[in-house]
C-alpha positions as CSV (number, residue, x, y, z in Angstrom):
1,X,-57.3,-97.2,-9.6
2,X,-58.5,-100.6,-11.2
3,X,-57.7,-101.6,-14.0
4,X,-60.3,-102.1,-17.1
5,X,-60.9,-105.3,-19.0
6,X,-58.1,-106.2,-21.3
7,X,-60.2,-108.4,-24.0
8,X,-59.5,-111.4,-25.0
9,X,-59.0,-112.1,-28.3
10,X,-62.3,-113.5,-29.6
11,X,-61.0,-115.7,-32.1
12,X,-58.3,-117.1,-28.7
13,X,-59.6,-120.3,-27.4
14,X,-59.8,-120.9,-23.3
15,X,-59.2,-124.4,-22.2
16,X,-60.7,-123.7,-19.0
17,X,-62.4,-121.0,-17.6
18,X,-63.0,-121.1,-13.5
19,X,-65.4,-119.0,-12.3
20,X,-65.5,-118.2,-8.5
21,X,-68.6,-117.2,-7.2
22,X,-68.5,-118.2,-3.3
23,X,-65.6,-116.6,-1.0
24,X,-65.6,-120.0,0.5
25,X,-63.5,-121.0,-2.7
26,X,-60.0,-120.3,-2.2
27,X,-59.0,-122.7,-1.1
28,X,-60.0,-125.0,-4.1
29,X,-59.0,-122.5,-6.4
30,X,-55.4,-121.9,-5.0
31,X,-53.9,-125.3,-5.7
32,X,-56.5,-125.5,-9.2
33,X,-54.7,-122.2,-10.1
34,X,-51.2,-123.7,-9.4
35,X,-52.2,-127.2,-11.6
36,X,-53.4,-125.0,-14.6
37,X,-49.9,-122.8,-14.4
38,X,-48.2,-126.5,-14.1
39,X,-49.8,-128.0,-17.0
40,X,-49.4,-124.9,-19.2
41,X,-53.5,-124.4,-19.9
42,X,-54.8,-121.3,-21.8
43,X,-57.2,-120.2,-18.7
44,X,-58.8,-117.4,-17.1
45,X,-61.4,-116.7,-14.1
46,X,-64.4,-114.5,-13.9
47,X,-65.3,-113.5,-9.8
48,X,-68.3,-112.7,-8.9
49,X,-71.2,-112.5,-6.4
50,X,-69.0,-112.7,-2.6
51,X,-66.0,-114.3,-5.0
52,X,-64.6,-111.2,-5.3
53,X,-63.7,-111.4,-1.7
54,X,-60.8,-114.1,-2.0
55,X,-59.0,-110.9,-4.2
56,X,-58.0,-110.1,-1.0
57,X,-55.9,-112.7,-0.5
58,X,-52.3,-112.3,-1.9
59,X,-51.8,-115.6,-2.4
60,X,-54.4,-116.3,-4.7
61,X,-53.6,-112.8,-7.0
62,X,-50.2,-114.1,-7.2
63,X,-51.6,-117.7,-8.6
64,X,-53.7,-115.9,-11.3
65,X,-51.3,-113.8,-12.3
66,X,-50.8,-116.9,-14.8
67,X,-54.1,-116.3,-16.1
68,X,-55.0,-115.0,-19.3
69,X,-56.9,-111.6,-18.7
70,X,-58.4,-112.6,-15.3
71,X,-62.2,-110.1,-14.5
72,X,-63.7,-109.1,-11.7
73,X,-67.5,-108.1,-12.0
74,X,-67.3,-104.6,-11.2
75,X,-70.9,-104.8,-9.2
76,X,-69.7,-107.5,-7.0
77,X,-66.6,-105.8,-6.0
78,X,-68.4,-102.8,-5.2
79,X,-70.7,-105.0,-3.2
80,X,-69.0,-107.2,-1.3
81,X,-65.6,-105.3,-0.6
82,X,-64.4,-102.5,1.5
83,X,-64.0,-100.8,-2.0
84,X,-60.4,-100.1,-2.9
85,X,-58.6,-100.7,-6.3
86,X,-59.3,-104.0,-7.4
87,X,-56.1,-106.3,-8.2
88,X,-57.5,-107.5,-11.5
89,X,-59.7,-105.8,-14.3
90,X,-62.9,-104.9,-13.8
91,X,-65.8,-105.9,-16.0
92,X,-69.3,-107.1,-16.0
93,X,-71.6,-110.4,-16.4
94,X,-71.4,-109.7,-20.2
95,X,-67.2,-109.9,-20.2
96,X,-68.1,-113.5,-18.4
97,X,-70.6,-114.2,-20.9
98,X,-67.8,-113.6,-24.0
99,X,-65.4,-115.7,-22.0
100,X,-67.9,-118.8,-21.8
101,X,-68.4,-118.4,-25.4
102,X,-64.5,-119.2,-25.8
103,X,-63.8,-121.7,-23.3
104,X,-63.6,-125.4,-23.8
105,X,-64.2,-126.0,-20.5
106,X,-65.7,-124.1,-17.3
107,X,-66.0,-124.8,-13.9
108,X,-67.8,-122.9,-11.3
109,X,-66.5,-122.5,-7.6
C-alpha cells in the first residue's frame, strides 16, 4: 500500500524544490539529488505527468530518500505506471501547489 502525504510544515522553508515531470529526467535528477544531500539543502520533489515513471528506478528512490516529504501525484501514478504501491507518498497538484508556496527555489525536470 502507498503511503499518504506526510505534510510539511507550512511555516518550514524549502531551499529547493525539483519537480520531475518527464521520465526522460533521471538522469539529471540522480546526480542533482546526490549534490542537494551533499550540500545539506532543505529539498523535496513533486512527480508528475510520465515523472512518476523514474520511481521505478531504485537508484533514484534511494537518492530522495534524503528528501524532505518527497509526493507523487496520485493521478499520474495511476496513469503512467503498471500500478503497484508507490515508493513515496501520494498526493495531488494541490500538495505541489503548498510546496511551491514554501520553496525558495524550484526547478522543473
Amino acid at each position: 500500500m502507498s503511503a499518504t502525504v506526510t505534510e510539511i510544515p507550512r511555516e518550514e522553508i524549502i531551499d529547493l524544490l525539483i519537480i520531475v515531470s518527464t521520465a526522460e529526467s533521471g538522469p539529471v535528477l540522480l546526480p542533482l539529488a546526490r549534490a542537494c544531500r551533499r550540500r545539506d539543502l532543505h529539498w523535496t520533489c513533486f512527480f508528475t505527468n510520465d515523472g512518476v515513471r523514474v520511481l521505478k528506478d531504485p537508484a533514484i528512490v534511494e537518492a530522495i530518500k534524503h528528501a524532505n516529504a518527497p509526493i507523487a501525484c496520485e493521478h499520474s501514478w495511476a496513469r503512467y505506471t503498471e500500478g503497484g504501491d508507490c515508493p513515496i507518498a501520494l498526493g495531488s497538484q494541490t500538495d505541489n501547489s503548498a510546496v511551491v508556496a514554501r520553496a525558495r527555489k524550484v526547478i522543473g525536470l
